[in-house]
C-alpha positions as CSV (number, residue, x, y, z in Angstrom):
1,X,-219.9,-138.5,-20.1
2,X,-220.6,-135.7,-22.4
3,X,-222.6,-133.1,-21.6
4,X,-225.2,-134.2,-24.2
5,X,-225.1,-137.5,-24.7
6,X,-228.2,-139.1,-27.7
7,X,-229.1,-142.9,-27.9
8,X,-232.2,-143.9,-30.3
9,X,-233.7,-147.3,-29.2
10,X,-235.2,-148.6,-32.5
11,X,-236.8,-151.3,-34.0
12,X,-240.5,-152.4,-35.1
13,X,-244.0,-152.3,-32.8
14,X,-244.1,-155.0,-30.3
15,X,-240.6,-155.3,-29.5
16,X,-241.2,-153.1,-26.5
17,X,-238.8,-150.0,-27.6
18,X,-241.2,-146.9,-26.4
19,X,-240.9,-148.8,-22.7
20,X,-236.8,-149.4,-22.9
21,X,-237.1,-145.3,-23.6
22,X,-238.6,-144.7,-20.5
23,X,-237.2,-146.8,-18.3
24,X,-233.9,-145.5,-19.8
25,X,-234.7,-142.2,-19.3
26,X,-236.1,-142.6,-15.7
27,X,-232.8,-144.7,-14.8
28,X,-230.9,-141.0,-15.7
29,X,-233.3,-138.6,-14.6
30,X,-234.8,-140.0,-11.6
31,X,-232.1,-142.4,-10.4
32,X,-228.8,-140.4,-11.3
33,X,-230.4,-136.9,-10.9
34,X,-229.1,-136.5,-14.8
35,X,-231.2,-133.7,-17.2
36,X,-233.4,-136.0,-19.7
37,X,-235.8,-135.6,-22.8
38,X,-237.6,-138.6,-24.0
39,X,-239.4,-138.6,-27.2
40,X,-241.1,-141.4,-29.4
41,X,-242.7,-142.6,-32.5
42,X,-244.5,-145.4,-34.1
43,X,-245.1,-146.5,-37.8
44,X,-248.7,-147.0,-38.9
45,X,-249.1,-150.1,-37.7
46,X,-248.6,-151.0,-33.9
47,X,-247.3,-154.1,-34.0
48,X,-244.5,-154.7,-36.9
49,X,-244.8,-151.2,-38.0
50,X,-241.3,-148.9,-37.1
51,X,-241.4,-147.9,-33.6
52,X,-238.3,-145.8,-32.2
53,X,-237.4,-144.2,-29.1
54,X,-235.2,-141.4,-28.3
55,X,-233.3,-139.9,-25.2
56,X,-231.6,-137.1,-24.5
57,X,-229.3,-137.6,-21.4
58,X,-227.0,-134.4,-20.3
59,X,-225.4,-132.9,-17.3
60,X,-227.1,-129.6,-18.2
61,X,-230.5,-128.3,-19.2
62,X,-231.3,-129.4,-22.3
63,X,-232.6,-127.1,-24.7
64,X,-233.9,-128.6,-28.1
65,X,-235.2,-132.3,-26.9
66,X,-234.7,-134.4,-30.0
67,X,-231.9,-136.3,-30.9
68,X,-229.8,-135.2,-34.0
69,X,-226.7,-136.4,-33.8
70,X,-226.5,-140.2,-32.0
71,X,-224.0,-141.1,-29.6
72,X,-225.3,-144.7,-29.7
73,X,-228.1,-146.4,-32.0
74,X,-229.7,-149.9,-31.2
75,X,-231.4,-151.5,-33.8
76,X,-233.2,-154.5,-32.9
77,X,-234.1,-155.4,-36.9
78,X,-232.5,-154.8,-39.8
79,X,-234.8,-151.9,-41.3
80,X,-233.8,-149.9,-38.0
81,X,-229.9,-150.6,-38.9
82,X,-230.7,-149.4,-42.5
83,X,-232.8,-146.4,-41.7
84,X,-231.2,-144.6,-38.8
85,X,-227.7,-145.5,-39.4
86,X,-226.7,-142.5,-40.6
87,X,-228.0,-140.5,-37.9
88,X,-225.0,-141.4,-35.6
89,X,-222.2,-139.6,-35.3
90,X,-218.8,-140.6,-36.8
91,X,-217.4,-142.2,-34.0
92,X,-221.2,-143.5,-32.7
93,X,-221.6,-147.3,-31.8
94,X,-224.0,-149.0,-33.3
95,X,-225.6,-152.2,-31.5
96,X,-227.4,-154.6,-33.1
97,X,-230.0,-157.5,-32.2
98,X,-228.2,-160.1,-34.6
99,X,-231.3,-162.5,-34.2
100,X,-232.7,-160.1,-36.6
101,X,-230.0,-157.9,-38.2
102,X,-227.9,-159.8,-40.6
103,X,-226.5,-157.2,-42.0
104,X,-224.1,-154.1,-40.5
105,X,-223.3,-151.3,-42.7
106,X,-220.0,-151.2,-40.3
107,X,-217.4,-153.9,-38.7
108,X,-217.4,-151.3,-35.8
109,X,-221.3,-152.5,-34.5
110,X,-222.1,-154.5,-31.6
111,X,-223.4,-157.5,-32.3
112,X,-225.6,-159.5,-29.4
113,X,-228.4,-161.9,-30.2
114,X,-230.8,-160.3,-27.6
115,X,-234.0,-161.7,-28.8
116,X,-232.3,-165.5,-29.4
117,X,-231.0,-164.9,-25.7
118,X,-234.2,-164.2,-24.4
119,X,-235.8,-167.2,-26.3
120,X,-232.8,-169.3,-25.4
121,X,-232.2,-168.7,-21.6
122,X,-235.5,-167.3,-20.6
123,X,-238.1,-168.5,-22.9
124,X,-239.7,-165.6,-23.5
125,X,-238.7,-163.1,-26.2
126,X,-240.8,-160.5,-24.8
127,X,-237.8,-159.4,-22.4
128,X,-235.1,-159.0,-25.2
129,X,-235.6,-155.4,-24.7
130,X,-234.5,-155.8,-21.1
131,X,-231.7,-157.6,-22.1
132,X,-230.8,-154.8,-24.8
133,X,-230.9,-151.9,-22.0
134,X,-228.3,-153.7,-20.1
135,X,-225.7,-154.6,-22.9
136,X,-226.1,-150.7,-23.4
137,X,-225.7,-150.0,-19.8
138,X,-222.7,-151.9,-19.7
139,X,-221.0,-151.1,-22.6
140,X,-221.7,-147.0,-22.2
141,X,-221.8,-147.0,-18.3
142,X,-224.0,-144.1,-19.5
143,X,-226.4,-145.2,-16.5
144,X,-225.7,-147.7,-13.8
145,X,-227.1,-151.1,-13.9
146,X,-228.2,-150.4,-10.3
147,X,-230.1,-147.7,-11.5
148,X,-231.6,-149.1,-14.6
149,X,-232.7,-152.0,-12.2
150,X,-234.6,-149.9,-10.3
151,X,-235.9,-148.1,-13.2
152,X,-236.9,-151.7,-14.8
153,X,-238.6,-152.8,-11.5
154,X,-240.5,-150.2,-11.0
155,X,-242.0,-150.5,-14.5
156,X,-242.3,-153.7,-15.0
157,X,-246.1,-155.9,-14.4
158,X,-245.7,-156.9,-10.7
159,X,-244.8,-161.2,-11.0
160,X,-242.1,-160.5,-13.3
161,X,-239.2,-159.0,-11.4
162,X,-237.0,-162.5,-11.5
163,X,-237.6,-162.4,-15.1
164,X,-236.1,-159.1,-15.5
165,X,-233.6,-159.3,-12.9
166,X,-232.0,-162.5,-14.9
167,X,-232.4,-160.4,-17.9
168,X,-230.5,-157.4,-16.9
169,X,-227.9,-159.9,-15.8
170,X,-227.8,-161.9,-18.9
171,X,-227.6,-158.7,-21.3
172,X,-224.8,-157.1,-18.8
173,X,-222.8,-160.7,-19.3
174,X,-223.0,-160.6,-23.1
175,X,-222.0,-156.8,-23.1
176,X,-219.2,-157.7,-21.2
177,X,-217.8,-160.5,-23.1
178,X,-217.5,-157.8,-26.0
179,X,-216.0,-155.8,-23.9
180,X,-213.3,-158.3,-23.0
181,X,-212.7,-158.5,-27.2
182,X,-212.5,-154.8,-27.9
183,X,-210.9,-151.7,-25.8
184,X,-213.7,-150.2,-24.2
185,X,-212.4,-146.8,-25.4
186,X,-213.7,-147.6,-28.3
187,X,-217.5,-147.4,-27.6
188,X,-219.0,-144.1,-27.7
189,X,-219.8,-142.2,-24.1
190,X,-217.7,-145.6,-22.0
191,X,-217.6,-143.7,-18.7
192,X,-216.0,-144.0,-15.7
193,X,-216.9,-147.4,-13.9
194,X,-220.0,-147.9,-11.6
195,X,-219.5,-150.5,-9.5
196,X,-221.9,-153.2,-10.8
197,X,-220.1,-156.1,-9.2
198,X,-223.4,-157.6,-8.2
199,X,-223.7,-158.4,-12.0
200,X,-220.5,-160.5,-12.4
């Protein structure tokens, strides 16, 4: 991995972006002993307004905590793919929520239908985010999914932890089958492998 290595998590209010943040953030910093910074923001409404995320993951201290230059973006609508596009980095990956974003201003993003697989598999949209941090996870190997898992369970409402397990699974399966199209070298920060054979 780098030594600095910047993903923004962005979309609107409700799709549960400031949460992704800091469970990804908490899977780096207090599962893989990594240096993190975690900021937020919202638009002016909670729910539909612009809500993004942002973490700073590094091998050393970090010393200005926002993220300026991305190393990976997720846009889960198509405002967040417009808006904070260009904030990534020439060779940044850009992943998409095509249930929403129907237009990529490159044929380099990712595209994986998180919030039609959480409707679809799951029947409840409300873990598409879940499903988003894995595909990231799995495609960047910038955390482990063992890690994120932890991360996810210890944040998540007690009752839901099958939920979230099948939707770490499901988003790691979808992030693979990408994988299997395209060289993995050619996704920003792909690290060496963990081993997340429990998610085969």
């Amino acid at each position: 991995m780098a030594e600095r290595y910047e993903i923004c998590l962005s979309g609107s209010g409700g799709q549960g972006l400031i949460l992704a943040g800091i469970i990804l953030a908490e899977a780096a910093g207090v599962y893989e002993g990594k240096y993190v910074a975690q900021t937020q923001s919202y638009g002016p409404e909670a729910r539909g307004g612009a809500s993004k995320a942002e973490v700073v993951i590094s091998d050393e201290e970090i010393d200005y905590p926002m993220a300026t230059r991305l190393d990976l973006l997720l846009a889960m609508n198509q405002k967040s793919s417009d808006s904070f596009y260009f904030d990534l980095k020439p060779e940044g990956t850009l992943v998409v929520d095509s249930t929403f974003v129907t237009q990529t201003p490159t044929t380099k993003a990712v595209c994986i239908p998180f919030t039609e697989i959480a409707r679809k598999e799951l029947g409840r949209e409300m873990v598409a985010n879940i499903i988003a941090l894995a595909a990231l996870a799995t495609l960047t190997k910038v955390v482990s999914l063992k890690s994120l898992e932890a991360a996810v369970l210890a944040r998540v409402p007690k009752g839901t932890e099958e939920l979230n397990r099948k939707a770490l699974q499901l988003g790691s399966k979808a992030a693979k089958a990408i994988l299997k199209e395209r060289k993995p070298e050619s996704i920003q920060g792909h690290g060496p492998d963990h081993d997340d054979t429990a998610y085969e």
